[in-house]
C-alpha positions in Angstrom: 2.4 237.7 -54.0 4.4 235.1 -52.0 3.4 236.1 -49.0 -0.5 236.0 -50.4 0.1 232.6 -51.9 1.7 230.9 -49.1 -1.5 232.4 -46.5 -3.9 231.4 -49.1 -2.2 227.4 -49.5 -1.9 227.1 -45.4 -5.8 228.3 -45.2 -6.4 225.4 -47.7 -4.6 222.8 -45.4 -7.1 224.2 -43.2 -10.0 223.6 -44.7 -8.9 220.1 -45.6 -8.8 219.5 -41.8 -11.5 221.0 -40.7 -13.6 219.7 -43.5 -12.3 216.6 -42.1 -13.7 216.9 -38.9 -16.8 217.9 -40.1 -17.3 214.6 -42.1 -17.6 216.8 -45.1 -16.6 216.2 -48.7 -12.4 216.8 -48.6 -11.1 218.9 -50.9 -8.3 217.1 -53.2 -4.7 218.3 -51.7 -3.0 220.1 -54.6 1.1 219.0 -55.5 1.3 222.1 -53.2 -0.5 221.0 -50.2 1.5 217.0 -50.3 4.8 219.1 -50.7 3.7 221.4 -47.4 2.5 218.1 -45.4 6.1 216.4 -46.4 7.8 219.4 -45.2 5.6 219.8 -42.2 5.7 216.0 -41.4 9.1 214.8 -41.2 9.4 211.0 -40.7 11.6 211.5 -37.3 11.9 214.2 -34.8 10.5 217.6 -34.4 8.5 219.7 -37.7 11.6 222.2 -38.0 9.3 223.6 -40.7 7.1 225.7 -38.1 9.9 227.7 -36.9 9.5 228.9 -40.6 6.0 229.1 -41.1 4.9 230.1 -37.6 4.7 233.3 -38.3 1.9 232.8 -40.6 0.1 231.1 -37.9 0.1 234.2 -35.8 -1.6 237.9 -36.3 -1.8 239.8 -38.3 -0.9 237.4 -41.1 -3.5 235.1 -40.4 -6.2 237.6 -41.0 -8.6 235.4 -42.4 -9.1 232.7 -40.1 -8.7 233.1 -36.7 -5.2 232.1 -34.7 -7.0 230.0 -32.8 -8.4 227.7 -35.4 -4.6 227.8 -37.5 -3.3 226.6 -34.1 -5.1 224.1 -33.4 -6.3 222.6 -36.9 -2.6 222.2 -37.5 -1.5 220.3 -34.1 -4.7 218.2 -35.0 -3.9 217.3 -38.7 0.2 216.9 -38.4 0.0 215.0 -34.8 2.3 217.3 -32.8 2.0 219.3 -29.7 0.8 222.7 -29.6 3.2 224.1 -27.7 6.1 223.4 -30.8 4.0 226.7 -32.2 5.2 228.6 -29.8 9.2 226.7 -29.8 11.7 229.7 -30.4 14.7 228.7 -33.1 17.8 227.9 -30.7 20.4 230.2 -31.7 23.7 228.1 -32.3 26.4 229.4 -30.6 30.1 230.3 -31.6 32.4 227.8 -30.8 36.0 227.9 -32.2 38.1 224.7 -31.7 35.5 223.6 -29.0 35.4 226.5 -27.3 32.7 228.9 -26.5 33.2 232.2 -28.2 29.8 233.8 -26.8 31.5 234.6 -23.9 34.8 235.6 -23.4 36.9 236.2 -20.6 39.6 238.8 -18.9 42.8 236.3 -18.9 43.5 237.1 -15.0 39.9 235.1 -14.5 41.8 231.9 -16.5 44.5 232.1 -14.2 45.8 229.0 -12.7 46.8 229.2 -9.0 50.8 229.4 -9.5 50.2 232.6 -12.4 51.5 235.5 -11.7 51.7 239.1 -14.0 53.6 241.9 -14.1 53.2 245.1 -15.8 56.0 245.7 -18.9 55.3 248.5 -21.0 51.1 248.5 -20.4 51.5 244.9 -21.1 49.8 242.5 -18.2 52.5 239.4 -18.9 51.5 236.3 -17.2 54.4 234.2 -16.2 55.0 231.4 -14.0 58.1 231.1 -11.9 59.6 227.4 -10.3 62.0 228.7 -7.4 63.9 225.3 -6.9 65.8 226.7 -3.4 62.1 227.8 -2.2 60.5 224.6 -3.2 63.8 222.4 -1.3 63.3 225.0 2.2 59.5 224.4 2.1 59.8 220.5 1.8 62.1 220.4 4.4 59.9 222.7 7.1 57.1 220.2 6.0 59.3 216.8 6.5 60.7 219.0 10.1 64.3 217.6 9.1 67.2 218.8 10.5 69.7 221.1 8.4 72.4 218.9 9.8 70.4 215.7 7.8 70.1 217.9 4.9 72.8 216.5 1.8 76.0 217.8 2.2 76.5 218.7 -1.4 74.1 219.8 -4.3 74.7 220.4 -8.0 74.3 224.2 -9.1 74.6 225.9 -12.2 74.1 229.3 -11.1 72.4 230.8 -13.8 68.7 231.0 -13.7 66.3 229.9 -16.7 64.2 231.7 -19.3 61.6 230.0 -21.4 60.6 231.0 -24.4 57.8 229.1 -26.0 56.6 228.6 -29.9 53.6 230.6 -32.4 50.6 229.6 -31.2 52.0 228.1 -27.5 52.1 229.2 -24.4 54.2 228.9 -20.4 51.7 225.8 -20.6 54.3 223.8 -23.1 56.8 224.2 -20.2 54.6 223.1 -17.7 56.2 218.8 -17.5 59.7 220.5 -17.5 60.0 223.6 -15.7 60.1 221.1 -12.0 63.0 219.3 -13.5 64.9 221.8 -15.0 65.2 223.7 -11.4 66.8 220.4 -10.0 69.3 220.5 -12.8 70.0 224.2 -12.3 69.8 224.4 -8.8 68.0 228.1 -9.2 64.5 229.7 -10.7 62.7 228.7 -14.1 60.5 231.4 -15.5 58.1 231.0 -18.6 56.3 233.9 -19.8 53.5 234.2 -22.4 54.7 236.5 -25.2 52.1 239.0 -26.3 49.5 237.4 -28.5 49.1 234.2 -26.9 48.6 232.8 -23.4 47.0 234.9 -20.4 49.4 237.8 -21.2 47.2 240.4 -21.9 45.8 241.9 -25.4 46.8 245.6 -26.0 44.6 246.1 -28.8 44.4 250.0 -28.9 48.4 251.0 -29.6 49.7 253.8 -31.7 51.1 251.8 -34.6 54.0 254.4 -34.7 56.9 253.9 -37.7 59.4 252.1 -37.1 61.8 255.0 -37.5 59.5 257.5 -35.6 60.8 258.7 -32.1 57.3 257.5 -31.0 58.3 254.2 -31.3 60.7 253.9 -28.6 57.8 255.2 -26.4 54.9 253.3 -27.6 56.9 250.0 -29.0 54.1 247.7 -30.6 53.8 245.0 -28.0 53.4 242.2 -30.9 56.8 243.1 -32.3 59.9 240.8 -32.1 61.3 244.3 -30.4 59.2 244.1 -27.3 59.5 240.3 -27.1 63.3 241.4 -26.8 63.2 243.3 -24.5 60.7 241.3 -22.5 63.0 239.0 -22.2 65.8 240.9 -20.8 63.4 242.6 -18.5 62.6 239.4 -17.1 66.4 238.7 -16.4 66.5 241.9 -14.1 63.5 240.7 -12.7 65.1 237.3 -11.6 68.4 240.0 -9.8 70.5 237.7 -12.0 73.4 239.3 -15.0 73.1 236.6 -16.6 70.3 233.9 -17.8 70.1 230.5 -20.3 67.5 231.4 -22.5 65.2 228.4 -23.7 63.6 229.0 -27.1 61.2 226.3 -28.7 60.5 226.7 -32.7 59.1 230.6 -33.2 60.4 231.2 -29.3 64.0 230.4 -30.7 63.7 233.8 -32.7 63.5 235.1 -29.4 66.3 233.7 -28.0 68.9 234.6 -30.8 67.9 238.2 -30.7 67.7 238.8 -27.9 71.4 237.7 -27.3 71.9 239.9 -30.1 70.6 242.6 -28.6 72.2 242.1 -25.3 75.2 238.7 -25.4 76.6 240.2 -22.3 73.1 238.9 -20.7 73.1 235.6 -21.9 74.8 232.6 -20.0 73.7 230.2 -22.9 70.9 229.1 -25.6 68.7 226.2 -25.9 66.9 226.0 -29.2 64.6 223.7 -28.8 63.1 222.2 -32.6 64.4 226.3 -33.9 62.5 228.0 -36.5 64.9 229.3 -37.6 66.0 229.2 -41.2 69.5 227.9 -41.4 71.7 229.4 -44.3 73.1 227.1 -46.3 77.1 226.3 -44.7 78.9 224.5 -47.6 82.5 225.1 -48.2 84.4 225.6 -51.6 86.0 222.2 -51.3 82.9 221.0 -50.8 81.3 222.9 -53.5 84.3 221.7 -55.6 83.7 217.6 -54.8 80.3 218.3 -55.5 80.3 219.2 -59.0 82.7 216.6 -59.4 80.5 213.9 -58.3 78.0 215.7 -60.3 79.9 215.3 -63.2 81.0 211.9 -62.6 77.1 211.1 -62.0 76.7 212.3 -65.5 78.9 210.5 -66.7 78.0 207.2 -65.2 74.3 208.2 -67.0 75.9 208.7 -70.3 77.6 205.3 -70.0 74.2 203.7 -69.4 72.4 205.3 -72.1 75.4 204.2 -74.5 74.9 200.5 -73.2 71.0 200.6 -73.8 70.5 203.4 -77.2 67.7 201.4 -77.7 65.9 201.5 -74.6 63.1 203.8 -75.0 61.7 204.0 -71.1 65.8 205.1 -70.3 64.7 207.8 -73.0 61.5 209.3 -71.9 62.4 209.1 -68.2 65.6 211.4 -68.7 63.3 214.1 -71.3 60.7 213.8 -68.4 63.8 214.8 -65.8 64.3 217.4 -67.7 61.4 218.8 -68.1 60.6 218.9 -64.9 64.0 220.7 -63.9 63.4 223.3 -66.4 59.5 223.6 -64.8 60.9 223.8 -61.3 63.6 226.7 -62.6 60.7 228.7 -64.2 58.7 228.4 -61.0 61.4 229.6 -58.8 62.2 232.5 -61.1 58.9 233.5 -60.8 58.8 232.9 -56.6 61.9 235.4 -56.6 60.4 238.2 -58.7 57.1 238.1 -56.8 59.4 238.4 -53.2 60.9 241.3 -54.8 57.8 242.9 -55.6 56.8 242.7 -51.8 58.5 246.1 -50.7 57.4 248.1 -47.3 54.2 249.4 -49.0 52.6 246.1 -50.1 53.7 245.5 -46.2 52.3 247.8 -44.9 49.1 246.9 -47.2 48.9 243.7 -46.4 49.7 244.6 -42.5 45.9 247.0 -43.0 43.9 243.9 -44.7 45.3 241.9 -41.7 43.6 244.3 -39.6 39.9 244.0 -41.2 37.0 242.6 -39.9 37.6 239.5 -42.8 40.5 238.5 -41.7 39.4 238.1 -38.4 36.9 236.2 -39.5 39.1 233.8 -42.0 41.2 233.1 -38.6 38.2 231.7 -36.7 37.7 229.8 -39.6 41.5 228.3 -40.1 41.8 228.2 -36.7 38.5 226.1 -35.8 39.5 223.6 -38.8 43.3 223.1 -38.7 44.1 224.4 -35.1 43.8 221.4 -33.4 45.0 219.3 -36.4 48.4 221.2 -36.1 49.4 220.5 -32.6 48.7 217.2 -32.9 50.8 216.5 -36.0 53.2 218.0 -33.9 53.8 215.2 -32.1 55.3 212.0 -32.9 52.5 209.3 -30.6 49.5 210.5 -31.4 48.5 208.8 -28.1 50.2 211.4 -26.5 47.7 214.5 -27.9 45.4 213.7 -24.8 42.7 215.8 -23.7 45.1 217.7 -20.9 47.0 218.7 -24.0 43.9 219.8 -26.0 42.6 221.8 -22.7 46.3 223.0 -22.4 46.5 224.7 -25.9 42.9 225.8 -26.5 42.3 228.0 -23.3 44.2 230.6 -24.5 41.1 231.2 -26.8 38.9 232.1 -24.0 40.6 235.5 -23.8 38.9 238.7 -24.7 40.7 239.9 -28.1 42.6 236.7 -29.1 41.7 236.9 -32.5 42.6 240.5 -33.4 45.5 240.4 -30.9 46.9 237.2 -33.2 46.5 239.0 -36.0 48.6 242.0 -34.9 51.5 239.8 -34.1 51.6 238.5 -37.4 50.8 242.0 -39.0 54.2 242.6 -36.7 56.1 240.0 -38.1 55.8 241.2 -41.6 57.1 244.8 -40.8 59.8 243.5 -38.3 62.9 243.3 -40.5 61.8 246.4 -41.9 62.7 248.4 -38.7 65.8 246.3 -38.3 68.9 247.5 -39.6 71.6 245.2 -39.0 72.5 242.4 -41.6 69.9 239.5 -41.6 70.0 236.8 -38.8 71.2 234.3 -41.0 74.1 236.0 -41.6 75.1 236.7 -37.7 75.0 233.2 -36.4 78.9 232.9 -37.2 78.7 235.5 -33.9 77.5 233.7 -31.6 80.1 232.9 -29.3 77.8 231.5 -26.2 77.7 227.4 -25.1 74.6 226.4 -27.4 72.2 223.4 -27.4 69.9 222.6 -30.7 67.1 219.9 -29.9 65.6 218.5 -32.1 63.1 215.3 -33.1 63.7 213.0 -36.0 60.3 212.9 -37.0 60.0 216.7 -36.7 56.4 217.5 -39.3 56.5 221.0 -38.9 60.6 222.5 -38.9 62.8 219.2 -40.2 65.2 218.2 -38.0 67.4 218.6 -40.9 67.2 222.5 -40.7 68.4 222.0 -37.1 71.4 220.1 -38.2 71.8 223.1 -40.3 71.8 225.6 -37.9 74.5 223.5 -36.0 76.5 224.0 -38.5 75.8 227.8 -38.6 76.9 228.8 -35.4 80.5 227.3 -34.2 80.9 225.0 -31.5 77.1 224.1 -31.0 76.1 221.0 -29.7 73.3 218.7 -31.6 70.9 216.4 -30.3 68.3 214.7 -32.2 65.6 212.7 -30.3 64.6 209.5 -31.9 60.8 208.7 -32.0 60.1 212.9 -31.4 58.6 215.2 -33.2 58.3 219.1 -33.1 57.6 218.8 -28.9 60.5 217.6 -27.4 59.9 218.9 -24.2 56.6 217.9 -24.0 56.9 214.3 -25.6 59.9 213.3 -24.3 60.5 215.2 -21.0 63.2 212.7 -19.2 65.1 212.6 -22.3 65.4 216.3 -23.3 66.1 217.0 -19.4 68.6 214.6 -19.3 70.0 216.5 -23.0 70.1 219.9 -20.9 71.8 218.5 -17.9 74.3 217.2 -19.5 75.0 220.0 -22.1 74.7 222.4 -18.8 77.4 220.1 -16.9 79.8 220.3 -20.3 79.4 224.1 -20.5 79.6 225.0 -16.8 80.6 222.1 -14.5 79.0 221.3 -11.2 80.2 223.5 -8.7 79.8 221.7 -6.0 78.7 223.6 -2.5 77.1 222.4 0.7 73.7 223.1 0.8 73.5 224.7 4.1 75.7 227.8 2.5 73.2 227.4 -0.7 70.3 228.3 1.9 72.0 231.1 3.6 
């Protein structure tokens, strides 16, 4: 009957026009007809409304007049071009943070012109290596200088560099530091692109094996903090070094700490870099003990005020409201507890299958299209410094085949990843860490406080603290001559300068 209606209300528009142009007597326009001519006639800019009722314009719908006459008593009567009848609807296309999802690409066609890959485990990894001896023999061929002009003496650390870089970042968040960094070490500086993010490949068809299973050794789920491990200490025999620094920023600190961990004999020093890592809490008994006693002498001091005023009515309501709210707080961390001990191995491995689906897929587009952006650039302190380089920087990784899914299997991973580790929790270790270690960290850190990173210090003995004033979660990005000039110096403390001519540094 709609359909019937609608054909029957366009064929008296028609007759209206044509009538018109006969100099006949016009039929009066029904509230139907005015509320077709409004939606036909817009005041501005194309009638989007015949991309809807074209259809009706053409056979077999318009059975009883001819599409000729439909055609061309509408153009005449609403003013517009006939051609717009035959205007196909422009199909919007999918665009995620600004970039085109319609078609995606194989990440070796992103590649810029210093990437490299290398095959780990039927992972592509794309890395980028800064070779400072290479880069000094190449500037001197092209400057034609002398050895015997070359400096007589060079600083050298001797250890080459691993960095490790943050969730959602990639090598391109080391790209401002990796040049300076060589100089300071006097040897290579390799960033690689964990699984999941950068140009490194998306395995997206693995056996997802038990944790327990003897599969799993063979087929290691390449989104696992396991295989970011061992990644790692692949990439230190790549290098034909024993021993590396490892460089982890936020998530990539995870990295860092396990994989010394797993192997500390491998592992020349850390750098955490703004560490997501959560701190336990390091308070001693005498400290615990002054505590409650200035608790109690707080107490007291409030007790003594409320004596002085028993009258005072605001004192009165403000300390029932305190307590109240102490009493709400308690409840609602009672409950937080018992719902994280209702998350055992099979809601995990639940919630690891819904991660999986096609919905959560597309509720990552979403978040990532609308908060994305908004993320890295609260992670900076100067919002003058979230430039369109950096925006380029961080949303090319989204032009990969299989991002989404791929990002969702890394943090499917995450969830099951202290299942299939059984040694005591990381917080509990950091006592064992008996490596030189740096924490950076920014003051006006939005997304890990810097005062989880003065935390940490106090975790692991003997590790060195540095907070940048006027940073936030980028340090190495935000301020590059500052956190270099951090690293040199912690490298100088820990190792010295051995100092060697350069000639014998080139043979």
């Amino acid at each position: 009957m709609g359909t019937s209606t609608t054909i029957m209300e366009a064929e008296m528009v028609v007759g209206v026009v044509v009538s018109m142009s006969n100099n006949s007597t016009t039929p009066t326009p029904t509230p139907t007809h005015l509320f077709l001519s409004s939606l036909l006639c817009p005041p501005e800019g194309p009638p989007l409304s015949m991309l809807l009722l074209r259809p009706l314009l053409q056979p077999p719908v318009c059975h009883s007049v001819s599409s000729m006459a439909y055609r061309f008593a509408f153009s005449v009567h609403f003013g517009f071009p006939e051609q717009w009848l035959d205007a196909k609807p422009k199909q919007r296309r999918k665009r995620i943070a600004g970039i085109d999802q319609d078609e995606l690409l194989d990440p070796t066609v992103l590649a810029d012109p210093d990437s490299c890959f290398c095959e780990f485990r039927g992972v592509h990894i794309h890395h980028k290596v800064y070779d400072y001896a290479e880069s000094q023999q190449s500037n001197n061929l092209l400057e034609n200088q002398p050895l015997s002009q070359l400096p007589q003496q060079t600083k050298k650390i001797g250890f080459p560099m691993i960095l490790l870089h943050g969730f959602g970042a990639s090598v391109f968040s080391w790209s401002r530091v990796m040049k300076p960094l060589a100089e300071v070490t006097g040897s290579k500086i390799l960033a690689f692109d964990r699984p999941a993010f950068g140009l490194t490949s998306r395995l997206l068809s693995f056996h997802h094996s038990s944790p327990d299973s003897e599969d799993n050794k063979k087929a290691l789920n390449p989104y696992s903090m396991a295989f970011s491990v061992l990644a790692t200490l692949y990439f230190i025999d790549f290098l034909a070094a024993e021993k590396a620094i490892l460089v982890g920023h936020s998530a990539g600190s995870l990295v860092a700490v396990n994989s010394y961990f797993e192997a500390p004999e491998r592992v020349a020093a850390l750098i955490l870099v703004a560490p997501a890592i959560l701190a336990p809490r390091v308070v001693q008994k005498v400290v615990e003990g002054n505590r409650s006693q200035r608790k109690e002498s707080n107490d007291q001091i409030e007790r003594e005020r409320s004596d002085l005023n028993p009258m005072n009515p605001f004192i009165k309501l403000l300390k029932m409201l305190s307590m109240f709210i102490k009493y709400i707080m308690r409840a609602i961390m009672q409950v937080a507890k018992g719902m994280a001990d209702m998350i055992n191995s099979q809601s995990k491995k639940a919630l690891s299958a819904i991660l999986r689906s096609a919905f959560a897929v597309m509720l990552l587009r979403v978040l990532i299209d609308k908060f994305g952006l908004a993320v890295v650039r609260s992670a900076f302190y100067d919002a003058k410094k979230f430039t369109e380089h950096i925006v380029d920087g961080y949303t090319k990784p989204l032009r990969t085949k299989g991002w989404d899914r791929a990002l969702l299997e890394f943090t499917a991973a995450m969830l099951t990843d202290n299942e299939s580790e059984p040694k005591p929790p990381l917080a509990k270790r950091l006592h064992e860490i008996s490596c030189p270690v740096l924490i950076v960290t920014g003051d006006t850190d939005r997304i890990v406080p810097s005062w989880n990173a003065e935390r940490l210090s106090r975790a692991i003995p003997g590790s060195k603290l540095e907070v940048l004033k006027n940073c936030g979660h980028l340090p190495q990005e935000e301020k590059v001559e500052e956190f270099v000039s951090v690293v040199e110096r912690f490298l100088q403390n820990a190792f010295g300068c051995s100092q060697e001519k350069s000639m014998q540094a080139v043979i």
